[in-house]
N, C-alpha and C positions, 0 to 999 in steps of 0.2 A: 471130584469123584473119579475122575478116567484119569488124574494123575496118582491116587492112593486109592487104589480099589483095592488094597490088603485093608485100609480102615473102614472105608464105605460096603461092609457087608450087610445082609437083609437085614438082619437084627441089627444094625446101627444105623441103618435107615428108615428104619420102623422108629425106632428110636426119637433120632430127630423130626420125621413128619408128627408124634405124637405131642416132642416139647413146642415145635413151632405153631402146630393148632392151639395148642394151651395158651401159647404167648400171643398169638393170633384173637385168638377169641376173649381173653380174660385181661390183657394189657389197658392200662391206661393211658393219657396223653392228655399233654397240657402246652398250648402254645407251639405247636409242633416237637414238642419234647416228646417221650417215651420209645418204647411203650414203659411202663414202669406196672411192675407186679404185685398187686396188695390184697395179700390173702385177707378175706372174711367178705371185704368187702366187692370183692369178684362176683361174690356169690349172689348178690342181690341182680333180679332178673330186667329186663328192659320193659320199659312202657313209653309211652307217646305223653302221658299224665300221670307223671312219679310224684310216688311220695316225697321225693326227696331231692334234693341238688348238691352237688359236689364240685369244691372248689381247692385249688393246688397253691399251697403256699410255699413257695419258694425256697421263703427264708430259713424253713426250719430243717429240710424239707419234708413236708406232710400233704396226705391229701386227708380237707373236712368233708363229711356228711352232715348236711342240718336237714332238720323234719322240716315241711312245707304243708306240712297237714298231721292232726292228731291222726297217730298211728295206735289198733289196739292190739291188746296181745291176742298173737296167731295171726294175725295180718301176715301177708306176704310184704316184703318190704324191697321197694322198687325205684331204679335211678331211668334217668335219660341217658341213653348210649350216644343220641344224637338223631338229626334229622335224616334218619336212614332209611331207605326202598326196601323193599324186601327183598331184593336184589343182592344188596349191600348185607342186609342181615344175613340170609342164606349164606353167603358167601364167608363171611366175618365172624356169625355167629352158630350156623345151624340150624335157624329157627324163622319163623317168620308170623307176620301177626295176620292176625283173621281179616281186620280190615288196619290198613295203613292211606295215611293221606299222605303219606310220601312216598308212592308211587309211581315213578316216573318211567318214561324211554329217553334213549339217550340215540341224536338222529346225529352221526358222523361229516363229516365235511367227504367223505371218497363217495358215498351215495347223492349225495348232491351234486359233485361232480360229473358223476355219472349219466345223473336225471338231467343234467344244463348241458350236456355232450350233445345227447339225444334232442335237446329243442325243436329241432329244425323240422324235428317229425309230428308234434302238434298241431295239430287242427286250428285253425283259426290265427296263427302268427304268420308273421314276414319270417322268413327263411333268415338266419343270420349267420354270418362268416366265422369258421372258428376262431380267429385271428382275433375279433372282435369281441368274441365270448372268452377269449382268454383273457383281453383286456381287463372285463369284469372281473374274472376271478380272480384274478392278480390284483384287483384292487379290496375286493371284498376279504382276500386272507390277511390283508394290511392293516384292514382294521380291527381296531382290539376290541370293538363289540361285536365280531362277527368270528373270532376263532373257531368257536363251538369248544363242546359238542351243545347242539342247543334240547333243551331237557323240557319232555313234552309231559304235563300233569294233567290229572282230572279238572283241574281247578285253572288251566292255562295252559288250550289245551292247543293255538297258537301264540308263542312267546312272542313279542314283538322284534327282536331279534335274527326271529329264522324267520319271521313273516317280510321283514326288510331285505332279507338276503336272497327272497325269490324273486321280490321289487325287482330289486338291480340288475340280477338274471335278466330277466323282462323288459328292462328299458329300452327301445330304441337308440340309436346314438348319439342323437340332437340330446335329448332328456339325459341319456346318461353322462355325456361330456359336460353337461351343467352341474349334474351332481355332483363329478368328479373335481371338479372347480370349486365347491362349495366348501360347507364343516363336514360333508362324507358323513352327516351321522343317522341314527335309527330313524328308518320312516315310519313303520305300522301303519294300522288302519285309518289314519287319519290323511295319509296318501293319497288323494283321488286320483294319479297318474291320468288327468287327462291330456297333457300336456304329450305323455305317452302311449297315447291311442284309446283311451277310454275304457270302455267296455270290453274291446280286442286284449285292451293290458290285463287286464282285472282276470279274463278268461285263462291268460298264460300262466298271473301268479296260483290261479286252484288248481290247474292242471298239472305245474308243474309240482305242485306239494303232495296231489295224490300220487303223482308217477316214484317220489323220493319214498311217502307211503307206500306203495306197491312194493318197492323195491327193499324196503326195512323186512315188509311181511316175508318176503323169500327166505332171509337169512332165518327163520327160524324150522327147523326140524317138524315133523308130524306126517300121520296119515291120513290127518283130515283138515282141509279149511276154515269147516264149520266151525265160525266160533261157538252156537250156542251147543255143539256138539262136545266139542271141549270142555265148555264151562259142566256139562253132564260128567265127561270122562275125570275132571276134577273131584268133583264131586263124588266118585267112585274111590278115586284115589285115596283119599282123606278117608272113607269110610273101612275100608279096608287100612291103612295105618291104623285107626283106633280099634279096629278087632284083632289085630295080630301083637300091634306094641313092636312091630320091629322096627328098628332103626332105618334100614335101608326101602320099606315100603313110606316110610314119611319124608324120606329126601325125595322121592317118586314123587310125593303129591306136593313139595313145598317147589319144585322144579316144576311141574306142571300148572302152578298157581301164579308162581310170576311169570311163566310164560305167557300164560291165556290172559293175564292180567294188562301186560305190556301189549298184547293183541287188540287188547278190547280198546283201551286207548288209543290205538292208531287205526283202527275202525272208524271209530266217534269221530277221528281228525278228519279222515276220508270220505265220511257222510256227511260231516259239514263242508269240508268242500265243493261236494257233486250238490248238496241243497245251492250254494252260493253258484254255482252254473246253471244249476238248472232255471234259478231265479235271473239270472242274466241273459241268459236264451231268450229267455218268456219275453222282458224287457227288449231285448234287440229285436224279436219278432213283432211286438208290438210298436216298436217305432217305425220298421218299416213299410209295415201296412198303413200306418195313418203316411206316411211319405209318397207310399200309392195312392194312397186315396187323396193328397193334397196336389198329386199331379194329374190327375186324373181332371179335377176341376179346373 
């Protein structure tokens, strides 16, 4: 464009952003092929529960539609785009659905980093050497179940994955130079980390998943925190797109929906954490009273 800007004038950039959204939004793909463009059948809308499935034959080359349910006339007739967020739809298609179970946030490996820089300032850990935390993370990028990005659902809402890669954060050096020895592979909940200080470990991996949570919520834009305040101002949003019918007030409210949506999930992740503290408090607090009171006798 800054080499032929006699060619790249408004009108031929209007131009192009208008064929690449087309191609963008209405392209097919098969096997990483595409995108490939098939008028009619573009036109059928996305659902999570299509009537229908479409499959790419090669050899002729053709793409088939087969019914997957009696369709009647005046049905709307509908495919699977894919297991896509609304995120992804927005983005891809313009659109997004009322309710989607594929919904996801997507938690980066530099806020991690970030959150494991800071360690040393939690509560309840041993103070550890950068030197030593770099260790970790130089180990944890190495492994190929721990690249990320790790993608947090209603339905899993700690992957087991990004739950093992705050483990290893967490390890003391005795425990972590074992694991480093080891198969290096995913720990999850089934990890008692007593070996790495018990209760003290347990405390560092919630802590530190709420501080990577705190730190997700920053990156997003607003005048308010309140989630249930948002989930109102959505709800305004969407009501005003359908009295107006403008285009630009319903990207307002599809913008506003996967934001509060991705919010509310990382909410949920952060009150199960602080429940998982607060229940391990209680627990330490209770052990050490019966340890007064067994010295005491």
């Amino acid at each position: 464009m800054r080499k032929h800007p006699e060619i790249w004038t408004d009108d031929a950039f209007d131009t192009f952003k208008k064929a690449y959204s087309l191609i963008l939004s209405r392209g097919f793909h098969d096997s990483g092929k595409g995108p490939f463009l098939v008028p009619g059948i573009d036109m059928f809308n996305h659902s999570n529960e299509p009537h229908t499935s479409m499959v790419f034959d090669g050899s002729v080359p053709c793409f088939f539609v087969t019914a997957d349910k009696p369709i009647q006339k005046g049905d709307q007739i509908t495919l699977h785009y894919g297991d896509l967020s609304n995120a992804l739809l927005l983005h891809g298609y313009g659109f997004i659905l009322e309710r989607n179970k594929h919904n996801c946030v997507k938690l980066e490996w530099p806020l991690i980093d970030e959150a494991a820089s800071e360690l040393d300032q939690l509560e309840q850990r041993e103070k550890s050497s950068a030197q030593f935390m770099k260790r970790k993370l130089d180990l944890l990028r190495s492994l190929p179940w721990a690249q990320g990005p790790f993608v947090i659902t209603s339905e899993d809402m700690m992957p087991d994955e990004f739950l093992s890669v705050a483990q290893v954060i967490c390890m003391k050096e005795e425990e972590f130079d074992e694991y480093n020895s080891g198969d290096k592979g995913i720990l999850g909940p089934e990890y008692t980390g007593e070996e790495a200080g018990g209760h003290d470990f347990h405390l560092c991996v919630y802590h530190l998943i709420v501080d990577i949570v705190k730190r997700q919520l920053k990156r997003y834009t607003g005048a308010t925190t309140d989630l249930r305040q948002q989930l109102l101002d959505v709800k305004d949003l969407k009501a005003k797109a359908e009295r107006s019918k403008s285009t630009t007030d319903y990207l307002d409210y599809c913008v506003g929906s996967v934001r509060t949506s991705e919010k509310s999930m990382l909410h949920s992740l952060a009150q199960q954490c602080l429940a998982e503290i607060d229940e391990l408090q209680a627990l330490m607090d209770e052990e050490d009273e019966e340890e007064e009171t067994d010295s005491e006798d």
